[in-house]
KEKE-3310 file (N, C-alpha, C; in steps of 0.2 Angstrom, whole numbers, plus 5000, padded with zeros to 4 digits):
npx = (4917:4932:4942:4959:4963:4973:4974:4984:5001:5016:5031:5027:5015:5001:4988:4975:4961:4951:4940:4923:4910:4898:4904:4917:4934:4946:4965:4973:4978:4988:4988:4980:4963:4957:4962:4960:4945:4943:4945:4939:4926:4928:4929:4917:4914:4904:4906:4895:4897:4910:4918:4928:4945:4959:4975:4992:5002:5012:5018:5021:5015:5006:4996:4993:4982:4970:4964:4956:4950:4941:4933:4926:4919:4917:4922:4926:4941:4956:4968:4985:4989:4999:4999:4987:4987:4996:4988:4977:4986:4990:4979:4972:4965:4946:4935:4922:4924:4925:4940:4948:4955:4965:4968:4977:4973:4961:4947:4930:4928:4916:4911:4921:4936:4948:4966:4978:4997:5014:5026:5042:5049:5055:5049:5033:5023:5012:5005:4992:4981:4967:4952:4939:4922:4916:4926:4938:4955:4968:4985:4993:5007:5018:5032:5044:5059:5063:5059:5049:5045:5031:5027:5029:5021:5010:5009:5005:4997:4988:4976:4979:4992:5001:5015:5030:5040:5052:5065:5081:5094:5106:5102:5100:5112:5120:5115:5110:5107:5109:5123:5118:5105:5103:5109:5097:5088:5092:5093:5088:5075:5068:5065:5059:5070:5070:5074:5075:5060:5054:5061:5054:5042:5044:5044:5029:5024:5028:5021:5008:5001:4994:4992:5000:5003:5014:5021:5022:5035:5051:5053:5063:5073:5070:5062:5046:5048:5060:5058:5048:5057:5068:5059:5054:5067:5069:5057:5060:5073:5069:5060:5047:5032:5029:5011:5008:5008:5007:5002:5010:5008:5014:5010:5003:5012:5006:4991:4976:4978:4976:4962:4965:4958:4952)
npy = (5056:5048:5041:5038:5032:5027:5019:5013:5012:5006:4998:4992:4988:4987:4994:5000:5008:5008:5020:5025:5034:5025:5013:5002:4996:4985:4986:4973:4969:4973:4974:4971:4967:4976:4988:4992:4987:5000:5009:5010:5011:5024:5032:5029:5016:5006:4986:4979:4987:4984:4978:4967:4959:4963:4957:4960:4953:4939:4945:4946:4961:4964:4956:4951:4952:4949:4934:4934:4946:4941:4929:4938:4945:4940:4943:4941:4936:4942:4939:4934:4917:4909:4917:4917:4903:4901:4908:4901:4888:4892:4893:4908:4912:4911:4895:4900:4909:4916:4911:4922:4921:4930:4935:4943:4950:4966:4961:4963:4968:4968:4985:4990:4989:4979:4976:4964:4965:4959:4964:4965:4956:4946:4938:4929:4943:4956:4971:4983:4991:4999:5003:5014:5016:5027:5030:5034:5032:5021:5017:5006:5001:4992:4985:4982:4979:4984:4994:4988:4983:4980:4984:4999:4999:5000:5008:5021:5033:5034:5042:5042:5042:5027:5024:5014:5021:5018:5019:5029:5030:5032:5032:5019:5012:5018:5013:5002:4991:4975:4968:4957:4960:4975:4973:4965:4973:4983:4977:4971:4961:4968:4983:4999:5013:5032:5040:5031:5031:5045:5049:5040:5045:5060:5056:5052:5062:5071:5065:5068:5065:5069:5068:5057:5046:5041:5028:5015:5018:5017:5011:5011:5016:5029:5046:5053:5067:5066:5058:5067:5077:5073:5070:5083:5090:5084:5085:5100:5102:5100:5111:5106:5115:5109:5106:5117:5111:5096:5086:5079:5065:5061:5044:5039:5031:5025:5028:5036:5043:5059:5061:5058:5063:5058)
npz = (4969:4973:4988:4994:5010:5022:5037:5044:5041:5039:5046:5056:5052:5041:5033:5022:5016:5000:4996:4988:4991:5001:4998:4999:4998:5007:5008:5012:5030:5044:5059:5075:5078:5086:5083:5071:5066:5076:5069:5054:5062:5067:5055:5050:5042:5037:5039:5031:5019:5013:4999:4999:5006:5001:5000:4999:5003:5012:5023:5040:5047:5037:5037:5050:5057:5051:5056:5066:5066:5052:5059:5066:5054:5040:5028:5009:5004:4993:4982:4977:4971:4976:4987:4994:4997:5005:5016:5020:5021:5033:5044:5042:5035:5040:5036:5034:5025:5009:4997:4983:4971:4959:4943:4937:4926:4923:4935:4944:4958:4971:4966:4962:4949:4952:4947:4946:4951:4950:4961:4966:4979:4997:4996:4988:4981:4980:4972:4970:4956:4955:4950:4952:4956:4952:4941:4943:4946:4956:4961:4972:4978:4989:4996:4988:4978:4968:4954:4943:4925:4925:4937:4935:4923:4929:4938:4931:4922:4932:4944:4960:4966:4978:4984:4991:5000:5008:5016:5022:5013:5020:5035:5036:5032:5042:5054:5066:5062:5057:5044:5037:5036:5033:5020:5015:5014:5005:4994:4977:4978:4991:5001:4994:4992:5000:4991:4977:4976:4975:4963:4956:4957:4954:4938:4938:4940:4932:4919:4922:4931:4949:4961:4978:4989:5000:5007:5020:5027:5036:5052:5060:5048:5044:5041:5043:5038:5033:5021:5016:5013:5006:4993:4991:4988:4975:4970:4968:4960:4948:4946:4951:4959:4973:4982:4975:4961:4963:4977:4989:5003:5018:5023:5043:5054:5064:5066:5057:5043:5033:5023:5005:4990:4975)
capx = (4923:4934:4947:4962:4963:4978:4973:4990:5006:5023:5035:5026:5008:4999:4981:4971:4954:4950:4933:4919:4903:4899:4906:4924:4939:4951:4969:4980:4978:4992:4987:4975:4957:4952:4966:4958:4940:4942:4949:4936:4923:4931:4930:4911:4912:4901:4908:4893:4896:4914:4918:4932:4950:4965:4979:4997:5010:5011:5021:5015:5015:5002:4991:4993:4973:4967:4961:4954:4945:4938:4932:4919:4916:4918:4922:4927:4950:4958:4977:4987:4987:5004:4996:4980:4988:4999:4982:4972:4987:4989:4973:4972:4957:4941:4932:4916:4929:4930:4947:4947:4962:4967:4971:4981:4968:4956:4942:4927:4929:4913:4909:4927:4941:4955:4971:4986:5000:5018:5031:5047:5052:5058:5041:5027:5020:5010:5001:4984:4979:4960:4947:4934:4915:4916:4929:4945:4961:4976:4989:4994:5012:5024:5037:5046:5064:5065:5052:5051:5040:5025:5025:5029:5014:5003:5008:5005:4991:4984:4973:4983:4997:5003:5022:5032:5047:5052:5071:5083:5100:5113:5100:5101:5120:5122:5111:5109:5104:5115:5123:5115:5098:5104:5109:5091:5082:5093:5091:5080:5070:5068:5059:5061:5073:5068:5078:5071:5053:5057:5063:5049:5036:5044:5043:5022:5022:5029:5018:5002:4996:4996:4994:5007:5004:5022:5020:5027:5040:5054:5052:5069:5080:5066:5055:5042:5051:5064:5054:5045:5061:5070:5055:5055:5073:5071:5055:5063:5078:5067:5056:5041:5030:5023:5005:5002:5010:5006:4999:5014:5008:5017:5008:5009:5012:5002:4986:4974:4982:4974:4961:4968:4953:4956)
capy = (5057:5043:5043:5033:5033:5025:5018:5013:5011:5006:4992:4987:4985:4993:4994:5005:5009:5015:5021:5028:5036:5020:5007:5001:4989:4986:4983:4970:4971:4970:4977:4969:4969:4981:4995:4992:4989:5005:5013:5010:5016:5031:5033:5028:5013:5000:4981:4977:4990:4982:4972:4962:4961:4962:4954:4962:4945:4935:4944:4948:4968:4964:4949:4950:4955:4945:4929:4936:4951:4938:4925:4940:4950:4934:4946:4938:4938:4942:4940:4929:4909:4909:4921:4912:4896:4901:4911:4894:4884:4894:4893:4914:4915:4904:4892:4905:4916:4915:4914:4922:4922:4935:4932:4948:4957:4969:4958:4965:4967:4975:4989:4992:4985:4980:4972:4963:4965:4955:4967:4961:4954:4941:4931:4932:4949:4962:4977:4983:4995:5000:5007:5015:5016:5034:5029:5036:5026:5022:5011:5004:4997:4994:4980:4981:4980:4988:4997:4983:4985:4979:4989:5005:5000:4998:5016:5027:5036:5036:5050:5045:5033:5025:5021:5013:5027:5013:5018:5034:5024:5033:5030:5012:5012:5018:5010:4997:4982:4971:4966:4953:4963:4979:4970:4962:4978:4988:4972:4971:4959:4972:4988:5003:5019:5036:5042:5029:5033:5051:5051:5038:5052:5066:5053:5052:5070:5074:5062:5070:5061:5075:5064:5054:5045:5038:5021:5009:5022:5012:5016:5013:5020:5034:5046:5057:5073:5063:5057:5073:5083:5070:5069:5090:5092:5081:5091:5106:5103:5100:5114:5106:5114:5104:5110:5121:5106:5091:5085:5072:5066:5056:5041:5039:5023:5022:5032:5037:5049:5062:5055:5059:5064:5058)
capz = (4972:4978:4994:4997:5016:5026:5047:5047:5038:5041:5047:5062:5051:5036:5031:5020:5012:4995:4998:4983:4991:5006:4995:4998:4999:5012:5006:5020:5039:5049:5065:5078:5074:5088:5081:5064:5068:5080:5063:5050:5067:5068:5046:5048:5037:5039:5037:5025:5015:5012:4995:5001:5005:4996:5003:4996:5003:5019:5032:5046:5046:5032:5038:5057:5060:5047:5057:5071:5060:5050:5062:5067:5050:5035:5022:5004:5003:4986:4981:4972:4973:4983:4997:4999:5000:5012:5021:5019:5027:5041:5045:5044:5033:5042:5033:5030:5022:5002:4996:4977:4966:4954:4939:4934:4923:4930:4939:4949:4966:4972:4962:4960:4946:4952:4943:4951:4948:4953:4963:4968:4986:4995:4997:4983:4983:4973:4972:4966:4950:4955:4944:4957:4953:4948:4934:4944:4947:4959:4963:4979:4978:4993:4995:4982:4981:4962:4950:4937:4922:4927:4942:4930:4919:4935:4941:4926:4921:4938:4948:4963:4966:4986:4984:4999:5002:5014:5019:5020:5013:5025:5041:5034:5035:5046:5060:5070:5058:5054:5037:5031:5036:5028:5012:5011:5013:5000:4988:4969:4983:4999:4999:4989:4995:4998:4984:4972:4978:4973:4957:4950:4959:4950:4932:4937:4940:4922:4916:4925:4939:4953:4970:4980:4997:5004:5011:5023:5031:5044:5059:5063:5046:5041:5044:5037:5038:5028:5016:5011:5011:4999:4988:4989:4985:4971:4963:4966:4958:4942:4946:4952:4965:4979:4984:4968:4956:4965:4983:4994:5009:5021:5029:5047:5055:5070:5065:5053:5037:5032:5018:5000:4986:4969)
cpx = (4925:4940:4952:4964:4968:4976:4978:4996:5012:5025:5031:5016:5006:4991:4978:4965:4952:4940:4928:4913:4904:4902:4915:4927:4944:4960:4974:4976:4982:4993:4980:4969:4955:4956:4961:4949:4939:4941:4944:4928:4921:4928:4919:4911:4909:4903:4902:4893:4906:4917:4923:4937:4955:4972:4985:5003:5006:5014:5017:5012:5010:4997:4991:4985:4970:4961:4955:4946:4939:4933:4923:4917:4919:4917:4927:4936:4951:4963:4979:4990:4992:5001:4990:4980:4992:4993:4980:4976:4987:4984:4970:4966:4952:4940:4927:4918:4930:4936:4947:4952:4961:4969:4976:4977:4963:4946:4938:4927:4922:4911:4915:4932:4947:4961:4976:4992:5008:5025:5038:5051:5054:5053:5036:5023:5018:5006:4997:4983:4972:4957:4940:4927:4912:4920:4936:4949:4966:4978:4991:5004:5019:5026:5041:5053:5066:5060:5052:5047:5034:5022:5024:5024:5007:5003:5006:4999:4986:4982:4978:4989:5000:5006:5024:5038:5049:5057:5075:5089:5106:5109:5100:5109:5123:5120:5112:5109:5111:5117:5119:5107:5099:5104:5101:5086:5085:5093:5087:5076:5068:5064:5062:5062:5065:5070:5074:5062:5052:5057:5056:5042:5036:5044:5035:5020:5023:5025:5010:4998:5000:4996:4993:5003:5011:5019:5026:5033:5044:5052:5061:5076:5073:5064:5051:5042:5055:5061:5053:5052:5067:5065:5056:5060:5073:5066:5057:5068:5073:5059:5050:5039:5028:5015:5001:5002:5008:5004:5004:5010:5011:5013:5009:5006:5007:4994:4983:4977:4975:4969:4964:4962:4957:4949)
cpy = (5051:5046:5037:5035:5026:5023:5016:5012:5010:4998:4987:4987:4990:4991:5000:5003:5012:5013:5026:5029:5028:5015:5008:4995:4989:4984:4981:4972:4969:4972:4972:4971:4975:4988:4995:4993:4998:5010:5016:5012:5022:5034:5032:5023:5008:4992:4979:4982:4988:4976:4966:4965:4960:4961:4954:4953:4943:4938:4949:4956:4969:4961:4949:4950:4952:4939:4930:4940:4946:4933:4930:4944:4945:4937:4942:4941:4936:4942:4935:4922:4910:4910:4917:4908:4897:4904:4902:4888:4885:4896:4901:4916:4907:4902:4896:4908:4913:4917:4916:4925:4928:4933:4938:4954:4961:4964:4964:4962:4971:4979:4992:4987:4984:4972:4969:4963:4962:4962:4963:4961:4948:4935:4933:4938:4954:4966:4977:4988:4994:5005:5007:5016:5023:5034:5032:5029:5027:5018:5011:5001:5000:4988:4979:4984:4984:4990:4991:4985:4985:4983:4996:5006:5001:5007:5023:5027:5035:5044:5051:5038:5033:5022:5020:5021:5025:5015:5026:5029:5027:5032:5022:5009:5011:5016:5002:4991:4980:4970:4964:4958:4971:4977:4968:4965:4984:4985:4975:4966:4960:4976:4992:5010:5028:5039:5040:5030:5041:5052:5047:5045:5058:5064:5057:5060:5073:5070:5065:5068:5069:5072:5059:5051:5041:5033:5018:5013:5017:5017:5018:5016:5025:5038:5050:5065:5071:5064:5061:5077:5078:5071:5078:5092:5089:5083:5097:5106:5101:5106:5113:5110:5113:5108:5113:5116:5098:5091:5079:5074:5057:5052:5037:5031:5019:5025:5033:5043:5051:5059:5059:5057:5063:5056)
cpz = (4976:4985:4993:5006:5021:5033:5047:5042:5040:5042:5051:5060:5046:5034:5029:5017:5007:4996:4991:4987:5000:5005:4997:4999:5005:5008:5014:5027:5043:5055:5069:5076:5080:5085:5075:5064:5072:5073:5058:5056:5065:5059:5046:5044:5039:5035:5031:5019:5009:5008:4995:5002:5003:5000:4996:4995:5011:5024:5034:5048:5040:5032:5045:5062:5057:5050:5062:5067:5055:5052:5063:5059:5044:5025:5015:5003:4995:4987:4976:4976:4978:4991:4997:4999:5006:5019:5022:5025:5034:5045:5048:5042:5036:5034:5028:5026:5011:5000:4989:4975:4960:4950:4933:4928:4928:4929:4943:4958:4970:4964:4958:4955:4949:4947:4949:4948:4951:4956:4968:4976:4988:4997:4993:4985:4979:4976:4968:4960:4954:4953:4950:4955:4949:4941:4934:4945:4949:4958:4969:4979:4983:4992:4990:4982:4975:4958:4943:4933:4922:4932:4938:4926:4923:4938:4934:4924:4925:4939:4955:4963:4975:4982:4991:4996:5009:5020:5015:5020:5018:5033:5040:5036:5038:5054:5063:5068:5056:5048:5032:5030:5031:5020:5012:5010:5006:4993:4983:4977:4990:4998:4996:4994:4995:4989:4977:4971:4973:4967:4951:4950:4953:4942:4931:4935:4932:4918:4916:4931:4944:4962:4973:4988:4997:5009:5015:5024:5036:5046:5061:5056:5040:5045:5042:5034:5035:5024:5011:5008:5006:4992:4986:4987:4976:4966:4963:4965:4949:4942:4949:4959:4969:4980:4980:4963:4960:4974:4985:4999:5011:5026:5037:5050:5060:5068:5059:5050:5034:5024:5011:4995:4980:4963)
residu = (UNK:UNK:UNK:UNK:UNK:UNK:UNK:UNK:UNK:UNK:UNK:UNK:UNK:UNK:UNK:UNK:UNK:UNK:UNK:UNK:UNK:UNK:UNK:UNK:UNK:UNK:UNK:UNK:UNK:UNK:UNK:UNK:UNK:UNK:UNK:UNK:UNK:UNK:UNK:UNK:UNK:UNK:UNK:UNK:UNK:UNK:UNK:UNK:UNK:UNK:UNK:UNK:UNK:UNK:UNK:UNK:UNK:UNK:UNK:UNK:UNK:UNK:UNK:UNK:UNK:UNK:UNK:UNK:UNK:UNK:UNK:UNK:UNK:UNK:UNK:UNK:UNK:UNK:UNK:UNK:UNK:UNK:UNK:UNK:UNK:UNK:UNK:UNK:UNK:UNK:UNK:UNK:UNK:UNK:UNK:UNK:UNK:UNK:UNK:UNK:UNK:UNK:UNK:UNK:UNK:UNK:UNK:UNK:UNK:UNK:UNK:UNK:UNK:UNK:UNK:UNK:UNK:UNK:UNK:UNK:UNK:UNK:UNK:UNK:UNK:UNK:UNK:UNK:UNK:UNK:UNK:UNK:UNK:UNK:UNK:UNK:UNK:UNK:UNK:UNK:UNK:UNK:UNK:UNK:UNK:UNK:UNK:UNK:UNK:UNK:UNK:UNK:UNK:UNK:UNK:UNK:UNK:UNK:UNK:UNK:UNK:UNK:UNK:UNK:UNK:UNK:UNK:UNK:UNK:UNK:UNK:UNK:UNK:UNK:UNK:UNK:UNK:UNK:UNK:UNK:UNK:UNK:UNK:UNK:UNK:UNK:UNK:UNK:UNK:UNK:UNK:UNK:UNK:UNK:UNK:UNK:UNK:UNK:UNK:UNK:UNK:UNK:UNK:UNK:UNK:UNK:UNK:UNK:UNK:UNK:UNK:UNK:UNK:UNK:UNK:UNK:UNK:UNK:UNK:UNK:UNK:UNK:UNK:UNK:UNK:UNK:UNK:UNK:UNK:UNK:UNK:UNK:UNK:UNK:UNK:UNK:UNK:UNK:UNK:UNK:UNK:UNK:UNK:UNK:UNK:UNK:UNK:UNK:UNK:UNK:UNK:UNK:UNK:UNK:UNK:UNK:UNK:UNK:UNK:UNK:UNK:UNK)
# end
């Protein structure tokens, strides 16, 4: 049995764990290392038991604990050239730290496979496909300002898939941010709506994958009672069940999410 397991997700920081038995990975960390540390604590996971970490892009909501994290626990960084030159120059991964490029096929990580894959934003950034030790499989993919095809071939025929469901478009709209910031987030190079989240969900589900986690929520043009209730109108206008037909769950942004079995 694997987990995927959230300690935090959203605008102001996201980090997760896909975990098999003691064995796991971390995906990003952008919250201070005692939030984080405290986190993986709390989950019982022991840092040696820990194959590396996969680093999505460079901003800070994703990389913000990294240097510090790593200075005491000099676990081995994964991502693509971009991001770990960008880590390397800003002096975010130590020296002890291996930095190890992807090269888009599935590589061992650990015990785990994973692939990378390129999603569209507005600074180098991808998502993961991982193939867990028992032989299951998710994806991971936030930041993303449209479903391109590589993203589409990376979510299908998963056991579970982690999508962003970043933004509800009329709380967007209608809120506070400014133009240009609104354009950048409804952009092909921003994140991906409730709406659009929604409809690919209800794609997988006719496809067969059965469980969803909802990623990287605003804080300020969402929320998770949105979310679900967009994603729910939208299988229940095609019949689906929630609960008997599929498992959504909304991850929260300050805290550990419930862990998710696939």
């Amino acid at each position: 049995m694997s987990e995927f397991i959230s300690l935090y997700s959203g605008s102001s920081g996201n980090c997760s764990v896909v975990r098999t038995g003691e064995k796991y990975i971390i995906i990003d960390m952008g919250k201070g290392v005692r939030t984080t540390s405290a986190a993986l604590k709390e989950l019982g996971l022991n840092i040696s038991d820990c194959a590396g970490i996969l680093v999505t892009h460079e901003h800070s909501d994703h990389v913000k604990g990294l240097a510090t994290f790593l200075k005491k626990n000099p676990l081995p960084v994964y991502g693509a050239d971009d991001t770990l030159d960008f880590l390397d120059a800003n002096g975010i991964v130590p020296a002890s730290c291996a930095l190890r490029t992807l090269s888009g096929g599935e590589e061992d990580v650990g015990d785990f496979g994973v692939t990378m894959f390129p999603t569209s934003h507005d600074v180098p950034c991808v998502g993961y496909r991982i193939r867990t030790p028992d032989n299951k499989t998710m994806t991971i993919a936030t930041d993303l300002g449209v479903l391109t095809l590589p993203v589409h071939q990376a979510l299908s025929g998963c056991d579970l898939v982690a999508l962003e469901s970043n933004y509800d478009l009329h709380m967007l709209r209608s809120g506070r941010y400014p133009y240009y910031l609104r354009s950048r987030i409804e952009s092909n190079r921003g994140h991906l709506s409730n709406d659009e989240c929604s409809a690919k969900l209800l794609e997988l589900i006719q496809e067969g994958c059965k469980k969803f986690a909802l990623c990287h929520l605003s804080q300020e043009n969402n929320t998770p009672a949105l979310a679900l209730q967009t994603m729910f109108n939208t299988l229940g206008a095609a019949g689906v069940v929630p609960e008997k037909d599929c498992i959504v769950q909304a991850q929260r942004r300050n805290e550990i999410s419930p862990a998710l079995t696939f």
